[in-house]
C-alpha positions in Angstrom: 8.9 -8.6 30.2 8.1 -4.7 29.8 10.2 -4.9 26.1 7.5 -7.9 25.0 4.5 -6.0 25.9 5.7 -2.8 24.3 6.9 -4.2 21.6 3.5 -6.5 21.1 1.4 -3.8 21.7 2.8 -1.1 19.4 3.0 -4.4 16.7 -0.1 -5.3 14.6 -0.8 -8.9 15.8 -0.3 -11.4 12.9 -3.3 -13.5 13.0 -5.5 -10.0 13.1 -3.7 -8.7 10.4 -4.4 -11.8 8.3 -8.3 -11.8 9.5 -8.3 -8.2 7.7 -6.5 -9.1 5.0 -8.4 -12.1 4.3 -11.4 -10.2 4.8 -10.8 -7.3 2.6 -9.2 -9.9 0.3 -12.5 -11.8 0.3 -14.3 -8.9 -0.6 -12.2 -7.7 -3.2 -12.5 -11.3 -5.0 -16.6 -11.2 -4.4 -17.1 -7.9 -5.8 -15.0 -8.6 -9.4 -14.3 -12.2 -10.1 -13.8 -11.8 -13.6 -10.9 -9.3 -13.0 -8.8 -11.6 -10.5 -7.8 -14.3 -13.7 -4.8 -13.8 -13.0 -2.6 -14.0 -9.8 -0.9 -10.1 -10.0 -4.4 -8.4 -10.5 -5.6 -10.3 -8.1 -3.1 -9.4 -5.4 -3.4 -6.1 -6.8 -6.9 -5.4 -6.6 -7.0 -7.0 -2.8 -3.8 -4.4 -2.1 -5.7 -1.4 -2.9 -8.7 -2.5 -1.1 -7.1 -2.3 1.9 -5.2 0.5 1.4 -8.6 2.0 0.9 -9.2 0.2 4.0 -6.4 1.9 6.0 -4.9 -1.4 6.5 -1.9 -1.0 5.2 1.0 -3.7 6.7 -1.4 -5.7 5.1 -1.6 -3.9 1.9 2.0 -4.1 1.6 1.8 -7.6 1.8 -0.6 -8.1 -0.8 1.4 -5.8 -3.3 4.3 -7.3 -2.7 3.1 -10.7 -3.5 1.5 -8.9 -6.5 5.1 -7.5 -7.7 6.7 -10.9 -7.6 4.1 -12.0 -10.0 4.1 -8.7 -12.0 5.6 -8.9 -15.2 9.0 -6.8 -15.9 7.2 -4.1 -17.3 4.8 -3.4 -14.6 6.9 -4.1 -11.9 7.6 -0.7 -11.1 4.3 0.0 -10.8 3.6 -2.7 -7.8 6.3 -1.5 -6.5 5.5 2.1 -6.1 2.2 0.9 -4.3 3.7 -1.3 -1.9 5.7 2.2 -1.3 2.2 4.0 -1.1 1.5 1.8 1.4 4.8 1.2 3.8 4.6 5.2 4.0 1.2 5.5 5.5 2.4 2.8 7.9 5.8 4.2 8.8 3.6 7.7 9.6 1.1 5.6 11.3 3.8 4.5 13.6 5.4 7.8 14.2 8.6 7.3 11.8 9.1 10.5 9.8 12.2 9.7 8.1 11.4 6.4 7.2 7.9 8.1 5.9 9.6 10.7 3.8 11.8 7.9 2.2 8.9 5.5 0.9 7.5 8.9 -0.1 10.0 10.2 -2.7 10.5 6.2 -4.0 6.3 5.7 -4.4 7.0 9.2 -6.3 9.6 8.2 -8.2 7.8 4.5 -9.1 4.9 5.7 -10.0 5.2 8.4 -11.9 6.2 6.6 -15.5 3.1 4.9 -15.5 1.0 8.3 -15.1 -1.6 9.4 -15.8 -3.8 6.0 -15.4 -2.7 2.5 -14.9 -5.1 -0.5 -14.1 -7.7 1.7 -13.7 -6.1 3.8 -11.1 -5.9 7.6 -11.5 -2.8 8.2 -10.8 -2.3 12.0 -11.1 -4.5 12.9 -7.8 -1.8 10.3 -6.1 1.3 11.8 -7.2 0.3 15.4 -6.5 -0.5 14.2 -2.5 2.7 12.3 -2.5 4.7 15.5 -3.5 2.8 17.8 -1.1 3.0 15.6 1.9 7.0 14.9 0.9 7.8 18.5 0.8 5.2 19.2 4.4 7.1 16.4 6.1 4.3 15.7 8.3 3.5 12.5 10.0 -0.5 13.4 10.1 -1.2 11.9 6.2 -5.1 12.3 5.3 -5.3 8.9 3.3 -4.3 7.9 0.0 -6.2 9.1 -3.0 -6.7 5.9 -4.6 
């Protein structure tokens, strides 16, 4: 009994995650319907709203979804988000190895596709991913998206 309620309590719940997703995903689609044609940018653009958000299991989620999509060419790029955002949740939940690790792969995923893709600066990004790899800290100010 003590192992279930530690183990739900340090756990996001799954139907509040999905509220937040599908709320930030809802906003997302309201605020630029023309941009979500197709199924990748759609799943893109709801992933870095809720990184933005600070919701990031969800994010993850989303970019994942938005990596399958992705053609081959841009799936390194997906992929270095859904990075982005497994880090700040591994340091959100106190696990510095597995932060440093989604770190140095967002680094290495992202960095090709420098210095803008979809609209996203990605210079600012890279710079804080290097800096908080080499600090090694668990306390990450959020992502500069």
């Amino acid at each position: 009994m003590k192992t279930e309620k530690f183990e739900s309590a340090s756990r996001p719940i799954r139907s509040d995650v999905s509220k937040d997703r599908n709320r930030v995903a809802k906003r997302a689609h309201e605020q630029s319907p023309r941009a979500l044609s197709t199924e990748p940018t759609s799943r893109f653009l709801a992933g870095v709203e809720l990184i933005r958000a600070g919701e990031y299991f969800a994010a993850h989620e989303e970019l994942e979804d938005a990596w399958r999509a992705a053609p081959a060419e841009e799936r390194d790029f997906f992929q270095g988000l859904v990075h982005v955002a497994v880090a700040w949740y591994q340091a959100r939940r106190g696990r510095k190895i597995g932060t440093e690790r989604q770190l140095a792969k967002a680094l290495r995923r992202l960095e090709p596709f420098a210095p803008t893709h979809r609209g996203i600066e990605l210079e600012p990004l890279l710079l804080q991913l290097r800096e908080l790899h080499e600090e090694g800290s668990l306390d990450l100010p959020p992502p500069l998206l």
